[in-house]
C-alpha positions as CSV (number, residue, x, y, z in Angstrom):
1,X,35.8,138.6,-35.1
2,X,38.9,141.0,-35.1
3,X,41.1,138.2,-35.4
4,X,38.8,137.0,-39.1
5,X,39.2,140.6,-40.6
6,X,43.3,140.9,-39.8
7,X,44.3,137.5,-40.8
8,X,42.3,138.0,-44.5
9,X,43.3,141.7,-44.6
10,X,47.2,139.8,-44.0
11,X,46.2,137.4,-47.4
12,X,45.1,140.3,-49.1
13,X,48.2,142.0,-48.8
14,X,50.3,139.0,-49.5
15,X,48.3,138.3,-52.5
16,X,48.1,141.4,-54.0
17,X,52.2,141.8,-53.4
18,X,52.4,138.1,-55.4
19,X,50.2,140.1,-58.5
20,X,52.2,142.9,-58.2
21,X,55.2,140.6,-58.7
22,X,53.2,138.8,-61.4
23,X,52.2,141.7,-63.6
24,X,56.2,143.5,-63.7
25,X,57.7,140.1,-65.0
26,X,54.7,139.8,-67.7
27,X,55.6,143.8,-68.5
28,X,59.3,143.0,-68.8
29,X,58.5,139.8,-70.6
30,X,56.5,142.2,-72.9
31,X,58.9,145.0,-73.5
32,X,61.5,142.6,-74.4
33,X,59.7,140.5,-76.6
34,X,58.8,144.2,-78.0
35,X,62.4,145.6,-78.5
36,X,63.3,142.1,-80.5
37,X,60.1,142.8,-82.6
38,X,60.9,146.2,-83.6
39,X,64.4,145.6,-84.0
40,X,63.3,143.2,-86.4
41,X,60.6,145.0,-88.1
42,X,63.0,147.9,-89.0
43,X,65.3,145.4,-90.4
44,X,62.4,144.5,-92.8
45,X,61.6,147.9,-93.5
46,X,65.1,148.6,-94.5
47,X,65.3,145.5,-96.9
48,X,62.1,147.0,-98.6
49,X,63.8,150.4,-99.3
């Protein structure tokens, strides 16, 4: 019984370390994508003025 409840608390952990992982290179993958997109958009913006 003791044994169930460690070895799933064990995945848990694991997993939850893999969507931690998961979720920074998806924010960094965002901010960058971002940067590029602004940088762009102001390039725009000063064309139009």
């Amino acid at each position: 019984m003791g044994i169930n409840i460690e070895s799933s608390t064990k995945v848990s952990i694991i997993y939850f370390k893999g969507l931690n992982e998961l979720c920074d290179k998806i924010a960094k993958k965002i901010i960058k994508n971002n940067k590029a997109f602004m940088r762009r958009l102001n390039k725009d913006l000063k064309k139009l003025k």
